[in-house]
C-alpha positions in Angstrom: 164.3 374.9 -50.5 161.2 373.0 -50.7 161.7 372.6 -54.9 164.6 371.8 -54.8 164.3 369.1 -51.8 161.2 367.3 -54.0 163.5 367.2 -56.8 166.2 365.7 -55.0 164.2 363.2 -53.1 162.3 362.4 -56.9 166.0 361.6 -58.1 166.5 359.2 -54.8 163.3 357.0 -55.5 164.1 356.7 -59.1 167.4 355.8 -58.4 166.8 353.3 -55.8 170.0 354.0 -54.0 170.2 357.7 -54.4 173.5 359.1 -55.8 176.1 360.2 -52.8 176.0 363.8 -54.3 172.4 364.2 -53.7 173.3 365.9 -50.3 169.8 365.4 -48.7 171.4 366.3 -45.1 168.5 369.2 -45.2 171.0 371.1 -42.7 172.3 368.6 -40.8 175.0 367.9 -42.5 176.2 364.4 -43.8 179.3 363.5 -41.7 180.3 360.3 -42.9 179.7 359.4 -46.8 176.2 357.6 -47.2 173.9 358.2 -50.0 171.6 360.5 -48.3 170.0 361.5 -45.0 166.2 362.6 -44.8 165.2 364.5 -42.0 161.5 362.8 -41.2 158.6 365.3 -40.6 156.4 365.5 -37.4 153.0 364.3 -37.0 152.6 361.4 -39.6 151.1 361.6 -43.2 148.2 363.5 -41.3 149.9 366.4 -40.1 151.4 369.1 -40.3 154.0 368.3 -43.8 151.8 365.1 -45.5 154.2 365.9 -48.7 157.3 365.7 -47.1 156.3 362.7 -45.2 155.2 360.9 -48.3 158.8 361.8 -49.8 160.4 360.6 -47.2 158.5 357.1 -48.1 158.7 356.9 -51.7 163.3 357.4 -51.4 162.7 354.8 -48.7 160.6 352.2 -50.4 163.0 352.8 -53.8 165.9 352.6 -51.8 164.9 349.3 -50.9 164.0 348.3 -54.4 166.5 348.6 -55.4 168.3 346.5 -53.2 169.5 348.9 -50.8 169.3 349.3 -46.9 167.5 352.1 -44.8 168.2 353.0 -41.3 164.6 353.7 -39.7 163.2 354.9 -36.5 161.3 352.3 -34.5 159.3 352.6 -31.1 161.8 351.5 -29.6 165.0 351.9 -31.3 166.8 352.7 -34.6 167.0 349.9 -36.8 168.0 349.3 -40.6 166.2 347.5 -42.8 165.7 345.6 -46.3 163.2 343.8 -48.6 163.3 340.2 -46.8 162.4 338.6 -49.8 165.7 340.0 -51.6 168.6 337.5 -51.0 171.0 340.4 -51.7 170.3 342.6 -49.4 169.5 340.0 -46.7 173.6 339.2 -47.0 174.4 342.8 -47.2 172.1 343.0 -43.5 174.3 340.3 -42.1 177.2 341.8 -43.7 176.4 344.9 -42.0 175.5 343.4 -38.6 178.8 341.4 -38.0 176.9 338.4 -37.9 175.6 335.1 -39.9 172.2 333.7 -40.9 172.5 331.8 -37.5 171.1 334.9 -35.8 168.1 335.6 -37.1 166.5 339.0 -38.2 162.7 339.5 -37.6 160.5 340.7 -40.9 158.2 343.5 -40.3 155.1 344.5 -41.7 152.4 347.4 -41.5 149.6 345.4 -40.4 148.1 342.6 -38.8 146.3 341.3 -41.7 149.5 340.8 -43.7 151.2 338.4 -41.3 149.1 335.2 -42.0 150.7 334.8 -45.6 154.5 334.9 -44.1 153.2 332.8 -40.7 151.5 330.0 -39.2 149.4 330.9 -36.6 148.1 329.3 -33.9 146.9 331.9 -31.5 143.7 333.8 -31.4 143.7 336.9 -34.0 142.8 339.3 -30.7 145.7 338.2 -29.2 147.6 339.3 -32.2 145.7 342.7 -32.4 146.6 343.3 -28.6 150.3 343.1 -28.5 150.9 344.4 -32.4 151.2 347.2 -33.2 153.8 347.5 -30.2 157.3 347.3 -28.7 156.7 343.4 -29.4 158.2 340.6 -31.5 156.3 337.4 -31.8 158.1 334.4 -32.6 155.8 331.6 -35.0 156.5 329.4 -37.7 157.4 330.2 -40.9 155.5 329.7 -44.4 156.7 328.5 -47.2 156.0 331.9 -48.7 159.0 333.5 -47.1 162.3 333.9 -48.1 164.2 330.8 -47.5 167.4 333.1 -47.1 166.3 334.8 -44.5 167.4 332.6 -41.4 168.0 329.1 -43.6 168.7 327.5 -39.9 165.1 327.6 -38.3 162.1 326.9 -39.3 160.8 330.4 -37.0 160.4 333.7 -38.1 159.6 336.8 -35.8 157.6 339.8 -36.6 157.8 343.1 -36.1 154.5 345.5 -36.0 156.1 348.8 -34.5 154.1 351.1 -33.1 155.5 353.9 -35.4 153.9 355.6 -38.5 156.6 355.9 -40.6 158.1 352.5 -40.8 154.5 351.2 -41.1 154.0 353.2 -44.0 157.1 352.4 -45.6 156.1 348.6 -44.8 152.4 348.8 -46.4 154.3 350.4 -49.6 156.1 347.7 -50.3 155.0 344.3 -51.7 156.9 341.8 -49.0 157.8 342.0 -45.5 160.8 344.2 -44.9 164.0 342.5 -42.7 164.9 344.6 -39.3 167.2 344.4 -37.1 168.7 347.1 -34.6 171.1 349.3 -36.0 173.9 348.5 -34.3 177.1 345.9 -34.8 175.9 342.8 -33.1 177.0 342.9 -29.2 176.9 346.6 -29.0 174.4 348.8 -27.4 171.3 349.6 -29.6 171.1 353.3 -31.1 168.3 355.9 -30.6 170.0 359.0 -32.4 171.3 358.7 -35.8 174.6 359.8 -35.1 175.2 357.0 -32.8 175.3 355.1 -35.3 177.7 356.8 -38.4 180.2 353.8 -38.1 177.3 352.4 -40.6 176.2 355.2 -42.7 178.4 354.4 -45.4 176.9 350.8 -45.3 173.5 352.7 -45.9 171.7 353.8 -49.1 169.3 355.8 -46.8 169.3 357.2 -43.3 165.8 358.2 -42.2 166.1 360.9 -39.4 163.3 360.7 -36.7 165.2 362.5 -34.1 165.7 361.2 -30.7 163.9 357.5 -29.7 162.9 358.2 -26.3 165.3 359.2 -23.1 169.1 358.5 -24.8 170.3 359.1 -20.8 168.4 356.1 -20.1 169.6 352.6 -20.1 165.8 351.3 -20.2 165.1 353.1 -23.6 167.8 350.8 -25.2 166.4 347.6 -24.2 164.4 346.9 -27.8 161.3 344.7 -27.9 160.2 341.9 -25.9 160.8 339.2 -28.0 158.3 336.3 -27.4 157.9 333.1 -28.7 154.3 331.6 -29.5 155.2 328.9 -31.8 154.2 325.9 -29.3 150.5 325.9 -29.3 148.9 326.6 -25.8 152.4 328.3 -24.1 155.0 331.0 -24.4 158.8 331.8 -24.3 160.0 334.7 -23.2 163.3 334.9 -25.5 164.5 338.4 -24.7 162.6 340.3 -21.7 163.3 344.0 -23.8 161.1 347.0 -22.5 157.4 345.3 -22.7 157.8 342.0 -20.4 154.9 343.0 -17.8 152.1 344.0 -20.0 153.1 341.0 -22.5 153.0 338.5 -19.8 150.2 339.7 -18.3 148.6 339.7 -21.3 148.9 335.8 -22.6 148.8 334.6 -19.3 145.6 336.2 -17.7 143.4 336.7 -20.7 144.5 334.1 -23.1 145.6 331.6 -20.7 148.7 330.7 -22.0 151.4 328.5 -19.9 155.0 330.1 -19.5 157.9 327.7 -20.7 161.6 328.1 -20.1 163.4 329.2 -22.6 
């Protein structure tokens, strides 16, 4: 079983977008038609299946070099995502969503260090490193270096550090930021199993299985990240409240001093 997955998941990253008879349910079975669906080891790249965690990288990142998107588990919920810096697959994102470029999507990228060259910043680098990695999106101002396809209407751009391995991995082994949204249509309720969201799979060149996001019973687990906007120098906007509002607030307020600002 194990040969014949690495073969399978080799054909996938050469291929980009995997070929639909590839089959990579692993046992779950496919349902709906998408390219494939990877079932994502425990533990990180640490522990205790490094190999299959690394395959299950390598089809992601070719899947989205090849133009492709790949649903992903987040920490907070499942979202789908594409290399921002591709105009293609930014339309097929907002094909997929329902939506147009007037909503944005956030990029997301594996580390701190790497947001400078797609941002201006004008906050304090701690205050970065004390909400990111997290269930946090900060809204700044875009460079010049991103993607002028990606959200044409504003001159902002939020970012997504999730506190997740996987998708942090996947981010670091690609040379842009990745676009993410939720994956969901716009309007309905964000997804935190796979299967609530087949309507898309054939939409998909890749489904990433992490299992279950949290409490699916509980209304609060579907609330996605606190989305916070820190492109005015010296205050904040509190854009979407999502499942982080307390600790964020209490965070630029009380140790960085910021001023709230309606919205």
């Amino acid at each position: 079983m194990r040969s014949a997955r690495r073969a399978a998941v080799a054909a996938l990253a050469r291929a980009g977008e995997g070929a639909p008879g590839l089959g990579l349910g692993l046992g779950l079975g496919l349902g709906r038609a998408c390219s494939a669906r990877l079932l994502l080891p425990p533990g990180g790249a640490a522990q205790p299946d490094p190999q299959g965690w690394r395959e299950a990288v390598t089809a992601a990142a070719g899947a989205l070099q090849a133009g492709g998107l790949v649903a992903v588990p987040t920490d907070t919920v499942y979202g789908v995502a594409c290399l921002a810096q591709d105009s293609g697959a930014v339309r097929s994102i907002y094909s997929l969503k329902g939506r147009n470029g007037r909503k944005p999507l956030a990029i997301c990228l594996g580390d701190v260090d790497r947001l400078y060259r797609y941002c201006q910043v004008n906050v304090p680098d701690e205050l970065l490193r004390d909400l990111l990695p997290g269930p946090v999106t900060l809204v700044l101002r875009r460079s010049e270096e991103l993607n002028k396809d990606l959200n044409p209407f504003t001159s902002l751009v939020g970012v997504r550090i999730p506190n997740h391995p996987f998708i942090r991995d996947l981010a670091r082994a690609c040379s842009g930021p990745l676009a993410l949204t939720s994956a969901n249509i716009s309007s309905q309720a964000s997804t935190l199993t796979v299967s609530e969201f087949q309507d898309l799979w054939p939409q998909l060149s890749l489904i990433i299985d992490g299992g279950p996001i949290g409490d699916v019973q509980s209304p609060e687990c579907r609330l996605g990240s606190t989305v916070v906007d820190l492109s005015v120098s010296g205050k904040f906007t509190i854009i979407r409240p999502g499942c982080a509002l307390t600790s964020t607030v209490e965070i630029l307020r009380q140790k960085y001093g910021l001023i709230p600002e309606s919205s």
